[in-house]
N, CA, C and O atoms as a CHARMM CRD file, in Angstrom:
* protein
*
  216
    1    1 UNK  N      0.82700  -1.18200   0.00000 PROA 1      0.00000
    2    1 UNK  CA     0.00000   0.00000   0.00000 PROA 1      0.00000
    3    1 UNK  C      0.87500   1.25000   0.00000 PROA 1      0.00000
    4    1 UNK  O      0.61900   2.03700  -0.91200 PROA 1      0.00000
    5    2 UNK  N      1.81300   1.57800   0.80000 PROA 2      0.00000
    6    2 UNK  CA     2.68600   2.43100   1.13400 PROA 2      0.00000
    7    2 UNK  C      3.40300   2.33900  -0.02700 PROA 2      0.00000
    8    2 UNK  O      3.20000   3.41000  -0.59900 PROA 2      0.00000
    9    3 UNK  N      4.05700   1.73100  -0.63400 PROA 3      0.00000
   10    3 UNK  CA     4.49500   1.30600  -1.78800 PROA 3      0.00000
   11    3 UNK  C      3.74800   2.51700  -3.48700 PROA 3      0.00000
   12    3 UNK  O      4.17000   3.33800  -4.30200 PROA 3      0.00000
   13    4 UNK  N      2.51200   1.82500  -3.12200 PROA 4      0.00000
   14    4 UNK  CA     1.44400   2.65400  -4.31800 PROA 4      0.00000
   15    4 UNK  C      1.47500   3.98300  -3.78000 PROA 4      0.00000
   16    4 UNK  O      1.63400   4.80900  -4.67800 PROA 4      0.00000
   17    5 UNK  N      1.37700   4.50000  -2.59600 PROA 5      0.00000
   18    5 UNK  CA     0.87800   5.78700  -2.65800 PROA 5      0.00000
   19    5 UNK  C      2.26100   6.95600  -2.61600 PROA 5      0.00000
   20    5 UNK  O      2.30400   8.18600  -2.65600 PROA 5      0.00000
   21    6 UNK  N      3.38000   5.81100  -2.51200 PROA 6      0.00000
   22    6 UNK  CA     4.81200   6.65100  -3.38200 PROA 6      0.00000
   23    6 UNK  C      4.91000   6.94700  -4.85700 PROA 6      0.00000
   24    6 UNK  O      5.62300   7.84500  -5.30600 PROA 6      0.00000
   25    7 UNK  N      4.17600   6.16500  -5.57000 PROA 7      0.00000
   26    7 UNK  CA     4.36200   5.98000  -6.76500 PROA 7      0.00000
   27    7 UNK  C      3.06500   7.08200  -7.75300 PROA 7      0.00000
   28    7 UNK  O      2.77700   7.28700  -8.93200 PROA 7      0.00000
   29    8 UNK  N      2.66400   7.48200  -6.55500 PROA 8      0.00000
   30    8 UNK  CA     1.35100   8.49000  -7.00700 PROA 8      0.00000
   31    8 UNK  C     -0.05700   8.16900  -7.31500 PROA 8      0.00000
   32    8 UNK  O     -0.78700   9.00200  -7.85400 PROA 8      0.00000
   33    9 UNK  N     -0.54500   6.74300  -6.92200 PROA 9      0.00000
   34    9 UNK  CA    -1.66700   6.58500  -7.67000 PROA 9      0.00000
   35    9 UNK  C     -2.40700   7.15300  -6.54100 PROA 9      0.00000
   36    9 UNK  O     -2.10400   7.47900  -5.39300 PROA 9      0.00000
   37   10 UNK  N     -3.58500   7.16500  -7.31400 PROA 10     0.00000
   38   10 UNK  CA    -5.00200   7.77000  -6.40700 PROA 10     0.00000
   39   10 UNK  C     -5.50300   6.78500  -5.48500 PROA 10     0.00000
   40   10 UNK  O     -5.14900   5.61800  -5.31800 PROA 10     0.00000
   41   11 UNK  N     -6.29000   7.39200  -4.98400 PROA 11     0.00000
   42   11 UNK  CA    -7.21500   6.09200  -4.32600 PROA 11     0.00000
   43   11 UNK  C     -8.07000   5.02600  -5.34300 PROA 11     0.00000
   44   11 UNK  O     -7.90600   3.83400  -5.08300 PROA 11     0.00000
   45   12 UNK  N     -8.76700   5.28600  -6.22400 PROA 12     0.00000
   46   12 UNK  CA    -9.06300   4.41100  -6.95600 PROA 12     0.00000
   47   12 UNK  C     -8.10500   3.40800  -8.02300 PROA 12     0.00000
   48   12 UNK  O     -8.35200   2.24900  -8.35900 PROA 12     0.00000
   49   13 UNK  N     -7.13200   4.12600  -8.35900 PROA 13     0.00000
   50   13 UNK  CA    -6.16300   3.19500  -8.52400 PROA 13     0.00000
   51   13 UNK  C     -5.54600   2.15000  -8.13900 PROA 13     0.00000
   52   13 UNK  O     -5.30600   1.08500  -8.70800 PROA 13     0.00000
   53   14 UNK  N     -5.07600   2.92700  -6.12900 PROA 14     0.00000
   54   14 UNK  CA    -4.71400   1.57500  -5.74200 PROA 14     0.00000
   55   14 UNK  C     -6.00900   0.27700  -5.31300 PROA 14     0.00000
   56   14 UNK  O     -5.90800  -0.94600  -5.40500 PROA 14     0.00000
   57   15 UNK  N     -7.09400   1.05500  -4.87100 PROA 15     0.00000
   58   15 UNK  CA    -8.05200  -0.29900  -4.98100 PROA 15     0.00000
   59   15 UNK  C     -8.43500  -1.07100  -6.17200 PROA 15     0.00000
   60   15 UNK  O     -8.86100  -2.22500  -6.18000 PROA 15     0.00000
   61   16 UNK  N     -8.16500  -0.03500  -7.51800 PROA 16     0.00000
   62   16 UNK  CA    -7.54600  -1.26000  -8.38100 PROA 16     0.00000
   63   16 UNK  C     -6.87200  -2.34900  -8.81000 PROA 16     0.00000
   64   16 UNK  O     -7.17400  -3.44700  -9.27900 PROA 16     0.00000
   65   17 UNK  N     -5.50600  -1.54900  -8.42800 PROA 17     0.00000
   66   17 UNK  CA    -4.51600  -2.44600  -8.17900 PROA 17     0.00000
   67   17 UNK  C     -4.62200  -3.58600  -7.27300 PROA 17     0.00000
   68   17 UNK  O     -4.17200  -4.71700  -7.45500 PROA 17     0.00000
   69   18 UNK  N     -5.34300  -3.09100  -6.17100 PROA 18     0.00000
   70   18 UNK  CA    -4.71000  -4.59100  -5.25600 PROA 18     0.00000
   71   18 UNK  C     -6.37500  -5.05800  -4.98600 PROA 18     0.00000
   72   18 UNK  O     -6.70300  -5.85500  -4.10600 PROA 18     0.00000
   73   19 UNK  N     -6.92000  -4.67800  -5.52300 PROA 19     0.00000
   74   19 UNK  CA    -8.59800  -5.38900  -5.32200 PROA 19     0.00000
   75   19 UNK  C     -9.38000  -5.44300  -4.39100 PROA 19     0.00000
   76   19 UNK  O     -9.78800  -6.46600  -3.84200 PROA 19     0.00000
   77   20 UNK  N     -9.65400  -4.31300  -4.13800 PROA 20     0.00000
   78   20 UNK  CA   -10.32600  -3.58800  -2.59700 PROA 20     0.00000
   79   20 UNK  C    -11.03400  -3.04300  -3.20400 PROA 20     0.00000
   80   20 UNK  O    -10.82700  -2.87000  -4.40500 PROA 20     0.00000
   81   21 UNK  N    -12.40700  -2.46100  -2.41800 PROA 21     0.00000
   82   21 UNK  CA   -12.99300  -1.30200  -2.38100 PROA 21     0.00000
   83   21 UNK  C    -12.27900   0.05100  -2.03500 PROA 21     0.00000
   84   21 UNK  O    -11.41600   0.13800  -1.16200 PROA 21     0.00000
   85   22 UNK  N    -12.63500   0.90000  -2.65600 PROA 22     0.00000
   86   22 UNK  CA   -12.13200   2.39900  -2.79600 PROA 22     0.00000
   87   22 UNK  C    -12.23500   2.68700  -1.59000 PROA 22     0.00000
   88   22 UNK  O    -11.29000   3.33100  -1.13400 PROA 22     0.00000
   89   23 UNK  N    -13.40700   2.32900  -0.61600 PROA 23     0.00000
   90   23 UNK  CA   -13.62000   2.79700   0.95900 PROA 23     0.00000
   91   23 UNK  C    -12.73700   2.24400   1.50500 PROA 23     0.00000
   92   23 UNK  O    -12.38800   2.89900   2.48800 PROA 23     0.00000
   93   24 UNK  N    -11.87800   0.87800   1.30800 PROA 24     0.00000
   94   24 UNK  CA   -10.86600   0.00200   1.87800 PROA 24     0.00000
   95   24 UNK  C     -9.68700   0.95900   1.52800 PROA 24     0.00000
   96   24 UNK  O     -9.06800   1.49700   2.44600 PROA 24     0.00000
   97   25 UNK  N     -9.36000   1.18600   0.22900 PROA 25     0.00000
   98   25 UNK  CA    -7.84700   1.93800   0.10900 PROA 25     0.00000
   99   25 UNK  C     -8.26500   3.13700   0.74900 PROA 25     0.00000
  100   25 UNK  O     -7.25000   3.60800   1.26100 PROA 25     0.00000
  101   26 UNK  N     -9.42900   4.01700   1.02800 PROA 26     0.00000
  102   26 UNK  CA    -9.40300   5.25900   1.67200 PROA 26     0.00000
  103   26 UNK  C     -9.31600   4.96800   3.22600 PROA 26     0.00000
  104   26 UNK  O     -8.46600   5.52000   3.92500 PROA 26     0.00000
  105   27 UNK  N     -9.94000   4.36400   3.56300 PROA 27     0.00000
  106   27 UNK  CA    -8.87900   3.58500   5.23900 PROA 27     0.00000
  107   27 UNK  C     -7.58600   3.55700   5.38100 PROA 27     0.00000
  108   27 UNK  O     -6.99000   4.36900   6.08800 PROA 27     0.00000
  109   28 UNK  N     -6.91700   2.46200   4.61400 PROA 28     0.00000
  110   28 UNK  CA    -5.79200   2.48300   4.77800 PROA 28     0.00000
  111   28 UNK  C     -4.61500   3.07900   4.36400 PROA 28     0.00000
  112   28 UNK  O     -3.48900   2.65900   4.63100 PROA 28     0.00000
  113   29 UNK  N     -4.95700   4.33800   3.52500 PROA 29     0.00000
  114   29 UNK  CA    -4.35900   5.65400   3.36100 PROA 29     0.00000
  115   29 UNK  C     -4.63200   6.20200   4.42000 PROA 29     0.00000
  116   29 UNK  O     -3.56300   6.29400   5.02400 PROA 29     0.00000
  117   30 UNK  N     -5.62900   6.73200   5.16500 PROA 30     0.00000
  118   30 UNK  CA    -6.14600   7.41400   6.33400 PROA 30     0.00000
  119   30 UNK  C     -4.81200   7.01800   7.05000 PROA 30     0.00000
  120   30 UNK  O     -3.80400   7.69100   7.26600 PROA 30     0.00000
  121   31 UNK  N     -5.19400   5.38700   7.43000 PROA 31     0.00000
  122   31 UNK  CA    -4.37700   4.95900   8.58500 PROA 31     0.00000
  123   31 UNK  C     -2.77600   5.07700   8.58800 PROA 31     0.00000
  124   31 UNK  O     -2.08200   5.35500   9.56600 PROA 31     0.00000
  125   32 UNK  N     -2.34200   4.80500   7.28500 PROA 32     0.00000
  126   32 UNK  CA    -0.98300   5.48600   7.02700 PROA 32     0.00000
  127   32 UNK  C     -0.76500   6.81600   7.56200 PROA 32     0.00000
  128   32 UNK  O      0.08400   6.97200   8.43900 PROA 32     0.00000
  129   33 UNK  N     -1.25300   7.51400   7.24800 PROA 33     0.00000
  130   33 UNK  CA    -1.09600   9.01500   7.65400 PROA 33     0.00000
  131   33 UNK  C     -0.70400   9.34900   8.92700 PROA 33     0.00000
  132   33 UNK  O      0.23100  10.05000   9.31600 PROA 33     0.00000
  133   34 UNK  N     -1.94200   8.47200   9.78700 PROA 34     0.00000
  134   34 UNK  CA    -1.72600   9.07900  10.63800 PROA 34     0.00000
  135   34 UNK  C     -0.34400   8.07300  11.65800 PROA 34     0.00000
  136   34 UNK  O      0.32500   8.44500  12.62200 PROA 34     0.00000
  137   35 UNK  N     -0.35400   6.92600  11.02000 PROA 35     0.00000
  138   35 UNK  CA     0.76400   6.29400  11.65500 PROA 35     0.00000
  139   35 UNK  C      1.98900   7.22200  11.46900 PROA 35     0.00000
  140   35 UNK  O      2.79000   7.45300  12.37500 PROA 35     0.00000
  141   36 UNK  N      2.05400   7.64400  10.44000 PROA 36     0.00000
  142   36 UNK  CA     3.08300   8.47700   9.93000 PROA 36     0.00000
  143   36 UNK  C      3.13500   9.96100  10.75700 PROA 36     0.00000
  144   36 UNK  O      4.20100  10.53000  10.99100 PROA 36     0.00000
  145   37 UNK  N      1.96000  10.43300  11.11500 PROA 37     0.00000
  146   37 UNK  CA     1.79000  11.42000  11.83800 PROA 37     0.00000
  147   37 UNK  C      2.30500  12.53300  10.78000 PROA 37     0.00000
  148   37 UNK  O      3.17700  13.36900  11.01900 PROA 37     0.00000
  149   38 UNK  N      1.58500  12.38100   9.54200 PROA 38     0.00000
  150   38 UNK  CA     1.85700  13.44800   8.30600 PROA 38     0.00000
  151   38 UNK  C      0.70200  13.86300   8.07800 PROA 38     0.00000
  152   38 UNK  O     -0.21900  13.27700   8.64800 PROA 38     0.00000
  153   39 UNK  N      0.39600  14.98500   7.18500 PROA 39     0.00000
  154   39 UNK  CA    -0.88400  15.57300   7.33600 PROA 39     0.00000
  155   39 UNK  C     -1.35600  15.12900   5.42400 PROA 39     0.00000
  156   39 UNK  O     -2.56800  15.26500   5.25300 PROA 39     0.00000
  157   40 UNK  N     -0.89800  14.85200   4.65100 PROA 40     0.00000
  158   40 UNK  CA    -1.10800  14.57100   3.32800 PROA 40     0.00000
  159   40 UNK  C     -0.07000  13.45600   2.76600 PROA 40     0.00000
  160   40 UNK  O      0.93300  12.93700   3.25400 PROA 40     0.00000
  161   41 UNK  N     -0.80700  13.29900   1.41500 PROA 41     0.00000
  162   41 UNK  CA    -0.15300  11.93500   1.20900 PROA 41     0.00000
  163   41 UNK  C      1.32800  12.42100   0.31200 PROA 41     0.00000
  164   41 UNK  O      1.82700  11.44700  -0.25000 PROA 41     0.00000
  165   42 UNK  N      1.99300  13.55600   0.11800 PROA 42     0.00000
  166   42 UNK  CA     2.85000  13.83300  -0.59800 PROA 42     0.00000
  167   42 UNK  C      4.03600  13.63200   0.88000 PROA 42     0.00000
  168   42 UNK  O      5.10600  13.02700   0.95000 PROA 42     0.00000
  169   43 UNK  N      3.34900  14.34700   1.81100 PROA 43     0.00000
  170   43 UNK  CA     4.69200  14.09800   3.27600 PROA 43     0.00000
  171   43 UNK  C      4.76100  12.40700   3.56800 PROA 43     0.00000
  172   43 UNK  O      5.81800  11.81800   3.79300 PROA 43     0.00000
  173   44 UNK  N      3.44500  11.76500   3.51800 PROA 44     0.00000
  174   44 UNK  CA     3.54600  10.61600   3.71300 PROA 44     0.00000
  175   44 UNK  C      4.75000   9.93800   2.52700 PROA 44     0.00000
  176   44 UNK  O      5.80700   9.50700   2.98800 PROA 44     0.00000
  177   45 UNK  N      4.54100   9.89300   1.25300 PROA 45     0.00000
  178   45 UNK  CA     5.78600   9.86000   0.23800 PROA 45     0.00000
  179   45 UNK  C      7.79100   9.99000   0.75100 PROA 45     0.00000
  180   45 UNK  O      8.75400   9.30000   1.08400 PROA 45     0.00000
  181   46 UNK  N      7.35800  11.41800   0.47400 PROA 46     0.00000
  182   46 UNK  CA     8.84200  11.86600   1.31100 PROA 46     0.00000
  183   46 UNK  C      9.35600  11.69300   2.50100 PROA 46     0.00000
  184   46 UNK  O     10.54600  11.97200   2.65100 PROA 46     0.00000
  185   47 UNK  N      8.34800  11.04300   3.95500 PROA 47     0.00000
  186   47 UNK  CA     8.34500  10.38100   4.94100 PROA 47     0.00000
  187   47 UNK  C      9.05300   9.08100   4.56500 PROA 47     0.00000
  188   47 UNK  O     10.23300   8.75100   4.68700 PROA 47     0.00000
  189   48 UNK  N      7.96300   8.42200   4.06100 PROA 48     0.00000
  190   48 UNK  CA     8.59000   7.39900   3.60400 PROA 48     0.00000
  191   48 UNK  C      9.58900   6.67600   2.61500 PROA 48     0.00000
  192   48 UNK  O      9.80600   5.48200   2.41000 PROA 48     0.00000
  193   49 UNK  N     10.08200   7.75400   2.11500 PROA 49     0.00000
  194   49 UNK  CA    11.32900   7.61500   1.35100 PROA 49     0.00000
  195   49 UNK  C     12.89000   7.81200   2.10400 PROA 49     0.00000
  196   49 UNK  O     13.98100   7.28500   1.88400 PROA 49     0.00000
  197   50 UNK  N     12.43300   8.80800   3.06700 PROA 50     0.00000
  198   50 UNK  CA    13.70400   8.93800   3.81100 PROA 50     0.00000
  199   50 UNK  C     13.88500   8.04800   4.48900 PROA 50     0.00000
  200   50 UNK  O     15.02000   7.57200   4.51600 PROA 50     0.00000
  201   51 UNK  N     12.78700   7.44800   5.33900 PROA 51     0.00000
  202   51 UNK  CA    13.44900   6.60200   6.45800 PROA 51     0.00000
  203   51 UNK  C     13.34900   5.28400   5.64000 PROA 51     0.00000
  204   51 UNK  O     12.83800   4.27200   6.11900 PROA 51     0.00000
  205   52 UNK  N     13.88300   5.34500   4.33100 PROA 52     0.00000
  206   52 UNK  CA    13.86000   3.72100   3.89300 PROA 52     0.00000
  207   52 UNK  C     12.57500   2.75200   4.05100 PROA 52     0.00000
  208   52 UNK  O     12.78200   1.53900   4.08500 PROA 52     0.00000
  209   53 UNK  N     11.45300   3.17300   4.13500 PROA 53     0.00000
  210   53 UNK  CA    10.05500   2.38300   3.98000 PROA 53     0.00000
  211   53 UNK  C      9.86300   2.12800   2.89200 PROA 53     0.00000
  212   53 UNK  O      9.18600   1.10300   2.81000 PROA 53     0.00000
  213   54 UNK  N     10.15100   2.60100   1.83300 PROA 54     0.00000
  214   54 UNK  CA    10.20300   1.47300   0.50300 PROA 54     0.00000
  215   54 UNK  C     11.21200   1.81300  -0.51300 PROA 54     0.00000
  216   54 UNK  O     11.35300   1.09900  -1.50600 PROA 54     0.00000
C-alpha cells in the first residue's frame, strides 16, 4: 500500500490495483497518515522515502 501511494496513484487506482474497495484503500491511506503522523499523502511519500520504507 505504502508502496502505491509513493508511486502516485489515487485512491481508486490503488483499490484497483490490489482489489479492494475504494472505501478500503481510503482507510488504509487514512491509517498510514496518521501512523506516519503526516498531514497529506505527498509528506507521507517523502516520509517514507527517507526513512527507507520502501
Amino acid at each position: 500500500m505504502l508502496n502505491l501511494l509513493v508511486e502516485g496513484l489515487s485512491n481508486q487506482e490503488i483499490a484497483d490495483r490490489l482489489i479492494i474497495s475504494l472505501a478500503t484503500a481510503k482507510t488504509h491511506v487514512r491509517n498510514i497518515l496518521n501512523k506516519l503522523a503526516v498531514d497529506d499523502r505527498t509528506q507521507a511519500a517523502v516520509h517514507a522515502m527517507r526513512r527507507g520504507l520502501v
